[in-house]
Each structure stands twice: as C-alpha cells, then as structure tokens.
C-alpha positions as CSV (number, residue, x, y, z in Angstrom):
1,X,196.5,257.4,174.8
2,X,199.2,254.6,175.1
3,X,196.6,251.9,175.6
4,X,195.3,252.1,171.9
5,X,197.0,250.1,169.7
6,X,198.1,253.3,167.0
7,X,199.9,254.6,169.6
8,X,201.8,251.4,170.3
9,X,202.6,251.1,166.6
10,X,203.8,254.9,166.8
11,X,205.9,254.2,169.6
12,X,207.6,251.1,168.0
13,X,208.2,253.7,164.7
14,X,209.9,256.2,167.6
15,X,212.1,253.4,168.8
16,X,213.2,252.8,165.0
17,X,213.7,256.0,163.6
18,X,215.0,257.4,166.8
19,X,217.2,254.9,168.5
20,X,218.2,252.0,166.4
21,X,218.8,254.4,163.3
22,X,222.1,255.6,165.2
23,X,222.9,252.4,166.0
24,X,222.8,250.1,163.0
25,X,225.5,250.7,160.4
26,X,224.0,252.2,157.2
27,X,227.1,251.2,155.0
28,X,231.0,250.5,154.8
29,X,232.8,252.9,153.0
30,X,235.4,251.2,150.5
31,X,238.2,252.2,153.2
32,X,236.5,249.9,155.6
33,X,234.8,252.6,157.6
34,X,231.4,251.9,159.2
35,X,228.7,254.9,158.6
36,X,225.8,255.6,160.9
37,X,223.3,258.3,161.3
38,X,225.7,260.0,163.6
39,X,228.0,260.0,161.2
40,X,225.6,261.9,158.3
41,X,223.3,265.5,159.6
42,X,221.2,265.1,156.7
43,X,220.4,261.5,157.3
44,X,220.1,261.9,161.7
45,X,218.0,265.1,160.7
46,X,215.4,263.3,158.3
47,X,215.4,260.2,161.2
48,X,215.0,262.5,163.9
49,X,212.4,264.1,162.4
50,X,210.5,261.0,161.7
51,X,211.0,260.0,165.0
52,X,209.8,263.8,166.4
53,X,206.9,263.7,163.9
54,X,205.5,260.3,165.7
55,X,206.2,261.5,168.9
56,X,204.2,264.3,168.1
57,X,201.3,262.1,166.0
58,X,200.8,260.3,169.3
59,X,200.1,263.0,171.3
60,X,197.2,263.8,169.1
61,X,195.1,261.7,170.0
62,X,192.1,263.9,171.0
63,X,192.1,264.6,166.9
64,X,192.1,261.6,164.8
65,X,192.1,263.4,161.4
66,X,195.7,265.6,162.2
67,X,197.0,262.1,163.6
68,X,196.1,260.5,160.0
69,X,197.5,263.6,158.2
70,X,201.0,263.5,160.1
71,X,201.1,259.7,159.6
72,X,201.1,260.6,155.9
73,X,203.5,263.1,156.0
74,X,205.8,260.7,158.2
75,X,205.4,258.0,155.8
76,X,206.8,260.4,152.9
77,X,209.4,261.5,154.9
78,X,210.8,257.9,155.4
79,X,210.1,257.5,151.4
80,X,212.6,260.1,150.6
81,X,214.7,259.0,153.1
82,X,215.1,255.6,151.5
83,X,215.2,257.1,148.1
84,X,218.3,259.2,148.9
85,X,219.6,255.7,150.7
86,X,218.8,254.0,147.1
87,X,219.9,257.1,145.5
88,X,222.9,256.9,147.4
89,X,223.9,253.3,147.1
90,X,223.5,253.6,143.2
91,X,225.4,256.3,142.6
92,X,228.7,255.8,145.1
93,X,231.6,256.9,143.3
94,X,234.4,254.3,143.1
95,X,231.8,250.8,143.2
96,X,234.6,249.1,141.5
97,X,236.0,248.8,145.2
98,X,233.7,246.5,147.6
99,X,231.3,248.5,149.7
100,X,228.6,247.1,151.6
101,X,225.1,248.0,152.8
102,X,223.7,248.0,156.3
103,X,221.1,247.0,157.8
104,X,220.4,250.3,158.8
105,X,219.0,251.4,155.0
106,X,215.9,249.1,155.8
107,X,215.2,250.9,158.7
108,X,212.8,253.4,156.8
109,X,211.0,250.6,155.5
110,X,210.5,249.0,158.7
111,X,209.4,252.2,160.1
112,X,207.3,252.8,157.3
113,X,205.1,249.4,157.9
114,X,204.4,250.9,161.5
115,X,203.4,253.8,160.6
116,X,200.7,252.7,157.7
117,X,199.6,249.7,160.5
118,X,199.0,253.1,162.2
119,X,197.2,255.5,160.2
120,X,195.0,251.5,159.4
121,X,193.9,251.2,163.1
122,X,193.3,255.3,163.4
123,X,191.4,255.1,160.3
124,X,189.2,252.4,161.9
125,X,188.7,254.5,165.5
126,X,187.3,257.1,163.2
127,X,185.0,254.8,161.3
128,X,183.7,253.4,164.6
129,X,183.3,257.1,165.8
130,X,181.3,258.1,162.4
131,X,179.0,255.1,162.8
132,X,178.2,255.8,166.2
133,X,177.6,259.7,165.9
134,X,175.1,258.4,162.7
135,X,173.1,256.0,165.3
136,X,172.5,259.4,167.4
C-alpha cells in the first residue's frame, strides 16, 4: 500500500492540504491581519476535504479505477478552491489599501501536481495489470 509510489504522492497531497494549509498565511487583510485556513470554515472545510479525500484514495488500493475516479474529483476540488482564492483576491473590496497574498493560495496548485503525478503512476499500475491479464 504505502510502498507504491501513488500512495507516496497521495500522502505528500495529505501533508499539504491537511497540515501546511493551516499553517501558511493565505493573505493580509488591509488592517494588517494575517488569514489562515483556521481563520476561514469554507476554506479549512474544502482543504480538509481534499486532504480526507486522499486519505481515503490511498486506502483504495485494492481498486485502481475508484482510486483514479477520487483523484479526479480531488483535483476539481482543489480547482475550485483556487478559483474562489483567485476569485477572492480579485474581488477584495477596498484594494486601494495594500493587501498582500500568501503563500498559502498556491497550496492547491501544489497539491494539485501531486495528485495528477498520482492518478499518472495509478493509471500506469492498471495498464501493467491489463497487459498482463491479455498474456493469460
């Protein structure tokens, strides 16, 4: 399970969506505040639920196509994620007074690479699988 390389790029997609999302500073408000995922339910939901979807895609193991499926859906969760991040950062009321981004908006991205270098290397497993059940 943990020893194939999908899994390893799930886990590293856990570790970003679950743990360094509420720890990385998304943006400053204009009063100088720093915002995180704590700070936000919508945004901690949609990261934790990133986060519980891989959890959940790893344990999958025994059925390749469900882990390819959830990768999907994960990787359009983190797309609408960063859309309401761009969404966000476009539209903030008052952006004549200097607020910056985070690092923490790129997180999705980041999490998103993982996940498709993922759903690649399950893709390939099931490839392998189909050629061998063809030589039988």
């Amino acid at each position: 399970m943990i020893q194939r390389i999908q899994s390893l790029y799930l886990l590293i997609a856990v570790i970003i969506s679950g743990v360094l999302s509420t720890m990385f500073v998304l943006w400053v408000d204009a009063e100088g505040t720093m915002v995180t995922a704590l700070d936000n339910y919508l945004y901690l939901g949609m990261f934790m639920g990133s986060a519980l979807l891989s959890i959940i895609t790893i344990f999958l193991f025994k059925t390749r196509q469900r882990q390819f499926v959830l990768g999907r859906l994960n990787i359009i969760l983190n797309f609408i994620l960063l859309g309401l991040f761009v969404y966000r950062s476009l539209n903030l009321s008052g952006e004549t007074e200097v607020s910056e981004k985070g690092i923490g908006i790129f997180l999705p991205i980041i999490s998103i690479v993982f996940i498709a270098l993922a759903n690649k290397a399950i893709k390939k497993d099931e490839d392998l699988v189909k050629s061998v059940d063809r030589l039988r």
